[in-house]
N, C-alpha and C positions, 0 to 999 in steps of 0.2 A: 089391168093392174092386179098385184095379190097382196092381199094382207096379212101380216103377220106378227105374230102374239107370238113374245116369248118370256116367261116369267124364269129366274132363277135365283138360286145364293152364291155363298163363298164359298160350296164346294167346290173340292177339285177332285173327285172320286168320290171315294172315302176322306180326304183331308181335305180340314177349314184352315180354308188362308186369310189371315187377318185376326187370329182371335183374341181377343179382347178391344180389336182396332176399327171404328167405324169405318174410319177413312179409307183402311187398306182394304177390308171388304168391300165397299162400295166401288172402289176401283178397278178392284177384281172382276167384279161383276162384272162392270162397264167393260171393261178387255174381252171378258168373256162374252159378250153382245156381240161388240165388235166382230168378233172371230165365225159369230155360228150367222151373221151379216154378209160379209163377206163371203162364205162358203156358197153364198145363194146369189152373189154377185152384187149385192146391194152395201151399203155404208149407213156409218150414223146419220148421214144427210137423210135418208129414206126413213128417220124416229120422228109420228110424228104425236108421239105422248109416251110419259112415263109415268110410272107410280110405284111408288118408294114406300111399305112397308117396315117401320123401325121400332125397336122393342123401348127404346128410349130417346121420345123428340127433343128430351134435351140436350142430345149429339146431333141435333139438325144440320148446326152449322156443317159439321163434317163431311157429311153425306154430300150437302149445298156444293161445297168446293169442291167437290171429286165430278159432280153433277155439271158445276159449273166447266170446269176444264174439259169435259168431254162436248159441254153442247156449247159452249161459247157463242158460237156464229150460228148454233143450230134455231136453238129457242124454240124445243117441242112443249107442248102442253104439259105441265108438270103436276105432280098430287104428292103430298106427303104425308102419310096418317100414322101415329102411333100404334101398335097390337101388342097385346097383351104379351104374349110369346110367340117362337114361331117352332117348327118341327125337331128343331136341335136347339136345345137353350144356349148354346155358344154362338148363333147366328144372331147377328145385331139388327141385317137387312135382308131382307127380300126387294125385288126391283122385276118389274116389268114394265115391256116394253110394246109398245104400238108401231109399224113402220108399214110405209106404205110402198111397194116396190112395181113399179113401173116395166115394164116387159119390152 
């Protein structure tokens, strides 16, 4: 099996998508997991922890439901911590991810 660590934001380049939108960031993100998952033949099935980075825990919920729609049936190990800031002040979230991919 291979493990793999991938941490990112709401970039899309140079452009943030979602800005000012927890929700829409976090979902972005999540797509964007998805996609660099898949490229290695693996799925969100193969996540088996997240950790969720947010400039303000009082948009938890939001993050929660974008979290929750992607892992519904999954249920990886989850963390949620507040930080101060993170590399571009208009990022609300950072998200990484654990997945364990089977060969």
């Amino acid at each position: 099996y291979t493990t793999l660590f991938r941490s990112t934001t709401a970039m899309d380049g140079e452009i943030l998508v979602g800005r000012g939108d927890m929700y829409a960031q976090t979902t972005f993100i999540f797509e964007k997991i998805e996609k660099a998952l898949q490229a290695l033949g693996a799925t969100m099935q193969d996540v088996v922890r997240t950790r969720m980075f947010v400039t303000a825990i009082d948009q938890w919920e939001q993050a929660g439901k974008a979290h929750g729609e992607f892992f519904r049936d999954i249920k990886p190990v989850a963390t949620m911590v507040e930080v101060s800031r993170l590399i571009n002040d208009d990022l609300l979230i950072e998200i990484e991810v654990t997945a364990i991919i089977t060969e």
